[in-house]
N, C-alpha and C positions, 0 to 999 in steps of 0.2 A: 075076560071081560071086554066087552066091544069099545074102542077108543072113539067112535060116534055115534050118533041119534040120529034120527030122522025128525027130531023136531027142537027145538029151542027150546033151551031148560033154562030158566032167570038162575043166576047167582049173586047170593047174597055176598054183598059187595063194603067196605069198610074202606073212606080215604082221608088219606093224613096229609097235610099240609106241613113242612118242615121250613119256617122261618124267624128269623129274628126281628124283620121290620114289618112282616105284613099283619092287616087284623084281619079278623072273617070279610071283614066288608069289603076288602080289598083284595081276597083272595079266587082272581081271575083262574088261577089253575085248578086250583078245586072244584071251582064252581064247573068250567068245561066239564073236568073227567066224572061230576055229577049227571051233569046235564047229560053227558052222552051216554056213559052207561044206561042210565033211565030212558033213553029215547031209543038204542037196541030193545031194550026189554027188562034190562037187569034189575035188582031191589039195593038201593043204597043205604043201609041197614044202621050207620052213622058214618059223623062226618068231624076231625077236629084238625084241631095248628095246635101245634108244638114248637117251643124254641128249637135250634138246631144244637142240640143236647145230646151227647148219646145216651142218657136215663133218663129222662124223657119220652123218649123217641124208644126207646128198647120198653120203656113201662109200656108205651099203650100200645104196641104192635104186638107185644105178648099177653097184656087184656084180650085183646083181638085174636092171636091166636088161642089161644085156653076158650073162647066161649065156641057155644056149638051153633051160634048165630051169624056166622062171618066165615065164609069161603074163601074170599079173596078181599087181597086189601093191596089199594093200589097209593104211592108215596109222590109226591111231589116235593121235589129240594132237597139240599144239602148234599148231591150228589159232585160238588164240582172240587175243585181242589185248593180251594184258600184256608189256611186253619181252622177255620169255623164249619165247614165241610162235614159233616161226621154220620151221615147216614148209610153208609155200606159198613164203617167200623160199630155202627149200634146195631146192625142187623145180621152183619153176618154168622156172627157166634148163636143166631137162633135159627137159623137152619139146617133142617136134617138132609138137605138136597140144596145144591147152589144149582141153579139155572144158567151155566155160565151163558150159554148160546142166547141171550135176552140182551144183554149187554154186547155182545158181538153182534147183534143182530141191528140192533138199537143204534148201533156208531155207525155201520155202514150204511142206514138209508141215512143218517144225519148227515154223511156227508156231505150228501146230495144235496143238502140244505144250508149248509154251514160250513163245507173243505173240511180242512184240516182241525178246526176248532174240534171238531168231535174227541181229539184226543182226551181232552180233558173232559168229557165225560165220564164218571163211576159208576154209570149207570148197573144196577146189578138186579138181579130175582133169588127166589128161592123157595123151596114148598117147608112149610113148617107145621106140625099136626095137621095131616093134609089142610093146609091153606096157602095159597099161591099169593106170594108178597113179590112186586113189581114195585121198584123206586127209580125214577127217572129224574132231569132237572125241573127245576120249579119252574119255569118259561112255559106260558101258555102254547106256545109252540112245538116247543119239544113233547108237553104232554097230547098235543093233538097227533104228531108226530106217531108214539109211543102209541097210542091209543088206537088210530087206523090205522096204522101199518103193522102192528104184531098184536098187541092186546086184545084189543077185538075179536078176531079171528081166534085166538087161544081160549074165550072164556065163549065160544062158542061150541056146543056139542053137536054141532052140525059139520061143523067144517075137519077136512078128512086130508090127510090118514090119520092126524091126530090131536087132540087138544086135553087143554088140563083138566075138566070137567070131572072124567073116571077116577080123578087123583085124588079129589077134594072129598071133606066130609059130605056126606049125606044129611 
């Protein structure tokens, strides 16, 4: 199966806001990686915030993955490391493929932005019945970060030698 296209194929797109103080109304991060997916081309198929809960956060990301409506589903928060932190511990046990290289990828351009802070990034990925789940920090930054510098370019079937697109349900 060919790993590109020759033309842009939208993916239906599913994003979670993972926090305890923010409401929708205030949720700058979501709203970016809305906005931007939508203005590539992509379909944002729903949108919600959850405490930073790991059953919570493990219900609706496996709502999400189980439906055949949702390709990819992109996470903002709970990636950092204060006890309340708990979205790489709610997601990892639903993946049947960790992406480690997303996370590696993810702290080295943050550097650039941030030094050494990046340590304490969790950032992590995974494909889960073919669906590609991306969880980065909640900072509208990091998600612009996350978003043009690897994401983008991955939920693209154009872009070569390869992207997640052949991975995902049809």
């Amino acid at each position: 199966m060919s790993q590109t296209s020759s033309e842009f194929i939208a993916a239906k797109i599913a994003i979670l806001t993972v926090s305890d103080r923010r409401t929708e109304a205030e949720d700058t991060s979501g709203q970016y990686l809305q906005e931007a997916a939508q203005e590539t081309g992509h379909q944002v198929v729903a949108r919600a915030l959850v405490k930073d809960n790991i059953y919570q956060i493990r219900a609706q990301v496996s709502a999400w993955i189980a439906s055949d409506d949702v390709q990819a589903v992109l996470i903002n928060g709970g990636t950092g490391f204060t006890s309340g932190d708990n979205t790489p511990e709610a997601l990892l046990p639903l993946f049947d493929r960790e992406v480690e290289g997303f996370g590696e990828l993810f702290r080295m351009v943050s550097y650039e932005e941030i030094g050494t802070a990046t340590l304490q990034s969790r950032a992590v990925a995974g494909i889960a019945n073919q669906t590609v789940i991306f969880a980065m920090p909640g900072s509208t930054r990091a998600c612009r970060t996350a978003w043009e510098r690897i994401i983008e370019e991955q939920l693209d079937a154009r872009h070569r030698p390869c992207n997640f697109l052949p991975h995902l349900k049809k």
